[in-house]
VOVOSE-68578 format. One record per residue (C-alpha): x, y, z. Coordinates in steps of 0.05 Angstrom, whole numbers, plus 32768, in hexadecimal, padded with zeros to 4 digits. Layout:
BEGIN
+------+-------+------+
: east : north :   up :
+------+-------+------+
:    X :     Y :    Z :
...
+------+-------+------+
//
This chain:
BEGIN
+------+-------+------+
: east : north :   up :
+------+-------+------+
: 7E4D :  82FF : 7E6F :
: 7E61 :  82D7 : 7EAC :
: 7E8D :  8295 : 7EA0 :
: 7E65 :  8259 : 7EA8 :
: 7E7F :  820D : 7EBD :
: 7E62 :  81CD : 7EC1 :
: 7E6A :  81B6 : 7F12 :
: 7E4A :  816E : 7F1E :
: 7E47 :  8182 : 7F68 :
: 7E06 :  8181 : 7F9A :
: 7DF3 :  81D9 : 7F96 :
: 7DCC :  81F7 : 7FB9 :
: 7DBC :  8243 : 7FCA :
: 7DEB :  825E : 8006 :
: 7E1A :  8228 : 8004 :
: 7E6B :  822D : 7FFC :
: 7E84 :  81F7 : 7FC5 :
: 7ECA :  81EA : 7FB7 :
: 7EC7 :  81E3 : 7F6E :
: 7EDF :  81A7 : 7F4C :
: 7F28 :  81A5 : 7F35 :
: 7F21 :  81B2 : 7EEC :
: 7EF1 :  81EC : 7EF1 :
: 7F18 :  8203 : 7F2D :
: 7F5C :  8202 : 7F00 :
: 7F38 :  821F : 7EC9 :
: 7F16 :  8258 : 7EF3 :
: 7F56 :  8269 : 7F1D :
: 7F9A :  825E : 7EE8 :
: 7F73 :  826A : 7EA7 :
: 7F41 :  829F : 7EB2 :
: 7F6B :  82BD : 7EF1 :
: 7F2F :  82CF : 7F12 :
: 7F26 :  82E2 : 7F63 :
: 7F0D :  82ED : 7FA1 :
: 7EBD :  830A : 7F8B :
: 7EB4 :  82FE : 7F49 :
: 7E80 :  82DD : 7F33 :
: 7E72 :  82A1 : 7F08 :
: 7E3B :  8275 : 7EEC :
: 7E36 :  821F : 7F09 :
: 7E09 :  81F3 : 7EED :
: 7E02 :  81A3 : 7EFE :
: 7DE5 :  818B : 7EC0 :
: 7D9C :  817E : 7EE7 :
: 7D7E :  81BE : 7ECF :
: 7D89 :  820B : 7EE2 :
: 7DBB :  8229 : 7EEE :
: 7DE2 :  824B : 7F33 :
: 7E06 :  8290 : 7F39 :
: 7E3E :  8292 : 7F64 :
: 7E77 :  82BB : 7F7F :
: 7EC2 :  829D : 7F8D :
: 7ED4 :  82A8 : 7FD8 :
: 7F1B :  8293 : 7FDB :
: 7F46 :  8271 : 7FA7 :
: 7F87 :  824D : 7FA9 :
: 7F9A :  8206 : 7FB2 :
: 7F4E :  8204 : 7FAD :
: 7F19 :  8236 : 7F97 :
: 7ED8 :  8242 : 7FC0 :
: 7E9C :  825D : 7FAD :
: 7E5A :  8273 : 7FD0 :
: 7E14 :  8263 : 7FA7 :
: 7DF1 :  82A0 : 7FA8 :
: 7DB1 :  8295 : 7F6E :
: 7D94 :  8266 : 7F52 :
: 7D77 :  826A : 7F07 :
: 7D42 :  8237 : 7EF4 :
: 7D46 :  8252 : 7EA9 :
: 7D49 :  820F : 7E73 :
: 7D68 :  8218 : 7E2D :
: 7D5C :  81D6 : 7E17 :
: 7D3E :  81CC : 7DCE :
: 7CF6 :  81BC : 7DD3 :
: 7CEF :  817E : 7DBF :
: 7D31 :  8148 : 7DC8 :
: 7D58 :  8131 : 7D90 :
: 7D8D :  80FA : 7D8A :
: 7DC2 :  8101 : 7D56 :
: 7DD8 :  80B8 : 7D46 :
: 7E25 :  80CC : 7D24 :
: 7E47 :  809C : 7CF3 :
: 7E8D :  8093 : 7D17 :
: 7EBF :  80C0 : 7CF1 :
: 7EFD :  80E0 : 7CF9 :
: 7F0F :  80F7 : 7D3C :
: 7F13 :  8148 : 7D2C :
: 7ED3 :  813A : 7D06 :
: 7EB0 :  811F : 7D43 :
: 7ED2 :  8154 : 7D75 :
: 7EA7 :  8187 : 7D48 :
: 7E69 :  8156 : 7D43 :
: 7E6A :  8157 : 7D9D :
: 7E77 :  81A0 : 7D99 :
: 7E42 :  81B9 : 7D69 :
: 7E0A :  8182 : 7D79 :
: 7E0F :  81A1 : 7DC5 :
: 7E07 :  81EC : 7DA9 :
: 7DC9 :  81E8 : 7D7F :
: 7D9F :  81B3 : 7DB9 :
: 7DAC :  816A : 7DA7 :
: 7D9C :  8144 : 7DE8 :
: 7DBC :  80FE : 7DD7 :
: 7DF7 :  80EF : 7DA7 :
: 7E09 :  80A6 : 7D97 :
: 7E4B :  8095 : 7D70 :
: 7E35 :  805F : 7D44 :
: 7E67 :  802C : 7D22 :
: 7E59 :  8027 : 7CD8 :
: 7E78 :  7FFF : 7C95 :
: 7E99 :  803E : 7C80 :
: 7EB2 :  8056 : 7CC1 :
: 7F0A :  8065 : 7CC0 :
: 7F0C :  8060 : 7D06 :
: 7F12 :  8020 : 7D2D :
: 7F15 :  802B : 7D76 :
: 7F2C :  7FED : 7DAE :
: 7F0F :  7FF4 : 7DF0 :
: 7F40 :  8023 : 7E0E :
: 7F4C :  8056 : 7DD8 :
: 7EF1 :  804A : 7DD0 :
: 7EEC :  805B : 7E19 :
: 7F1E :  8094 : 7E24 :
: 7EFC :  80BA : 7DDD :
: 7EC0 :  80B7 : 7DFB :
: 7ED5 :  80D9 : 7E38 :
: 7EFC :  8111 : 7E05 :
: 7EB4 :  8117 : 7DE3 :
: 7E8A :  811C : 7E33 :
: 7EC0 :  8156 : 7E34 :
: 7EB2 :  8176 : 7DF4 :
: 7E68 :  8178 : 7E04 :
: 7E74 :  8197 : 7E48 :
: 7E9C :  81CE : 7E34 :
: 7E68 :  81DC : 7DFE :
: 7E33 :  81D5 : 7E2A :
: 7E54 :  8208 : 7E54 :
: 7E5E :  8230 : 7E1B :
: 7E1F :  8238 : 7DFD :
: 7DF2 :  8244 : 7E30 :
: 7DD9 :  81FD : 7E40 :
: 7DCB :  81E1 : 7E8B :
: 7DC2 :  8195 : 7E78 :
: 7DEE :  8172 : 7E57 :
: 7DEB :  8150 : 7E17 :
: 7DF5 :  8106 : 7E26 :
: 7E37 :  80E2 : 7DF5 :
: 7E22 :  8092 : 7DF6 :
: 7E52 :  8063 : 7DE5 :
: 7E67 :  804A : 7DA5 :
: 7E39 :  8015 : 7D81 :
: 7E2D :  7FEE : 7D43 :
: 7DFC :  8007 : 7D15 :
: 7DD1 :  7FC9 : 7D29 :
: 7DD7 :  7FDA : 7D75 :
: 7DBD :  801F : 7D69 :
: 7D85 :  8006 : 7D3A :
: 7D68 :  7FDC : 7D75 :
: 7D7B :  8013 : 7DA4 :
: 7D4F :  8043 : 7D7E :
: 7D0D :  8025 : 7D84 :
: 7D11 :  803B : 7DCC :
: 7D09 :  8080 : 7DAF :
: 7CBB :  808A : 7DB5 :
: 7C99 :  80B5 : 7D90 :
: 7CD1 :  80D7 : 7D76 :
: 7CD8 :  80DB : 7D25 :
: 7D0F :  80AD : 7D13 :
: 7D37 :  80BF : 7CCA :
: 7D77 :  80AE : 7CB1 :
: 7D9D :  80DF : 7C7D :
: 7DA3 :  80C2 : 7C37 :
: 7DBC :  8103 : 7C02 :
: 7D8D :  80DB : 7BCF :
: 7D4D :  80DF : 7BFB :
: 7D0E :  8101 : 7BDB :
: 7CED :  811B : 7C1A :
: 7D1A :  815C : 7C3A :
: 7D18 :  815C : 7C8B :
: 7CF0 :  8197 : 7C8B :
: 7CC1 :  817E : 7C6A :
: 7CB4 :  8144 : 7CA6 :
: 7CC3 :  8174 : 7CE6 :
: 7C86 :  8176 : 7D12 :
: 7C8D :  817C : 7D62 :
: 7CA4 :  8142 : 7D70 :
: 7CE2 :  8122 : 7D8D :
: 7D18 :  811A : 7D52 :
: 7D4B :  80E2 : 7D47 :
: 7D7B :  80E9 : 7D0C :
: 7DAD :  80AD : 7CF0 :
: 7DE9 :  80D0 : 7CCD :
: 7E28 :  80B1 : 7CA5 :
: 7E6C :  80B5 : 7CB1 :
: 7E9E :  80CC : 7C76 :
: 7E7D :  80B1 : 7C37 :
: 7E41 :  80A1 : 7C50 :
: 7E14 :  806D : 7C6F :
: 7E17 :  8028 : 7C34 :
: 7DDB :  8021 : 7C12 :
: 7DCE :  7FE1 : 7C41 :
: 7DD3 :  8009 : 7C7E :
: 7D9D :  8035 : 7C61 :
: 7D71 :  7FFD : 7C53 :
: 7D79 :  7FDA : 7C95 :
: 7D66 :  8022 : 7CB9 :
: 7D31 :  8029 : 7C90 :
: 7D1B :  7FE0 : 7CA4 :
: 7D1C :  7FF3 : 7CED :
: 7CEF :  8030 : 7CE0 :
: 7D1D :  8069 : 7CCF :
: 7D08 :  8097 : 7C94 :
: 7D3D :  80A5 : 7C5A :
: 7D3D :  80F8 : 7C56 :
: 7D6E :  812A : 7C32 :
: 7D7C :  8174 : 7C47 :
: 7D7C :  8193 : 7C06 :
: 7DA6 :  8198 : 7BCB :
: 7DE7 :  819A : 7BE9 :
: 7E1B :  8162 : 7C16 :
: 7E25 :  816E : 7C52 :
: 7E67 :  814B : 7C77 :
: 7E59 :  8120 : 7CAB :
: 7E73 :  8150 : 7CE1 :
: 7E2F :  8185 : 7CD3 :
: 7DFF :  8157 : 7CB5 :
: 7DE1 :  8144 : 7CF7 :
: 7DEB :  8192 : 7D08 :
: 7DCB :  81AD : 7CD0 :
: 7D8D :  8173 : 7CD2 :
: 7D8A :  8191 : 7D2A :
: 7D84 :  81D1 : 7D0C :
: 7D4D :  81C1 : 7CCD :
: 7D28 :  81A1 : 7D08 :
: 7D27 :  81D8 : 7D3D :
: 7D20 :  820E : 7D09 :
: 7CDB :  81EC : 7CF2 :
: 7CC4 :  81F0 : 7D3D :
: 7CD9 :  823B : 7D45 :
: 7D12 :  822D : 7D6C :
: 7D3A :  8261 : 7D3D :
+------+-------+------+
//
């Protein structure tokens, strides 16, 4: 299987590209590859490009030989808004939400959240988190990349979410009669999870105000860092995606 990196660069078919530094320090003093082998670019848009390295070095080079129009995006979108937890939880949350499809992930700020983030330290984990979906992205197969919002209250994502559409808007509550498979149809999904311990029960009943369903996933509690995972999966599962 040929390596595959994320290069935010103009491609095109026949052209030499000097590959960004990261990928080009990954490619060249990680990997230790050369002079005609071959790799896998992809610029987010859609598709993906097969190339070969020409020269490497100071910089590495290499010619665009293909291009691949093939999409492995889930068939309908789904946004995973993520109760702000602990930073290894989250690294896993970025990490797993770009595997199975999720399109959009939104750290939300909530009453039992541990972290508290100023400006700086808010800015630079997002950037760690764009990262973490990237290399997961380039990972798993996929040529767009999930999009990582910045961090907002619960209230801020509640108004956010009406921008949603169409899509079927639920927020996970363990106590919840009605099981997400028992509301998947094919449409666009956007799921509210809790941080450690949970969304408060006011939280709940503010989402619910703003339209969001309350819905379990079974007998069993999830931690915050699969919930949102496991409700991607439920979802895509009911629409043959697995």
């Amino acid at each position: 299987m040929l390596h595959r990196f994320h290069c935010p660069l103009p491609l095109s078919v026949g052209s030499v590209s000097t590959l960004p530094d990261k990928v080009a320090h990954h490619v060249f003093r990680v990997l230790r590859m050369q002079p005609g082998d071959r790799l896998v670019l992809f610029d987010g848009l859609g598709g993906e490009y097969h190339a070969r390295i020409e020269a490497v070095g100071s910089v590495v080079r290499v010619r665009i030989e293909a291009f691949d129009a093939v999409e492995r995006e889930a068939p309908v979108s789904i946004v995973l808004a993520q109760g702000l937890a602990a930073s290894e939880r989250m690294d896993f949350v970025m990490q797993k939400a770009a595997e199975v499809g999720i399109a959009r992930i939104i750290p939300v700020r909530t009453a039992r959240s541990i972290v508290h983030l100023d400006i700086d330290r808010a800015r630079r984990r997002l950037a760690h988190w764009q990262g973490i979906a990237v290399a997961a992205s380039e990972q798993c197969g996929r040529n767009r990349l999930p999009v990582v919002e910045s961090i907002v209250t619960l209230p801020q994502f509640l108004a956010l979410s009406r921008e949603y559409g169409d899509a079927v808007r639920v927020v996970l509550d363990p106590e919840a009669s009605v099981p997400l498979s028992q509301r998947v149809r094919r449409q666009p999904l956007c799921v509210l999870a809790g941080p450690e311990g949970g969304l408060a029960d006011e939280e709940i009943r503010m989402a619910v105000q703003a339209g969001f369903e309350p819905t379990g996933l079974g007998p069993r509690i999830f931690r915050t860092e699969t919930v949102g995972v496991v409700a991607a999966s439920v979802w895509l599962a009911g629409l043959g995606e697995f």
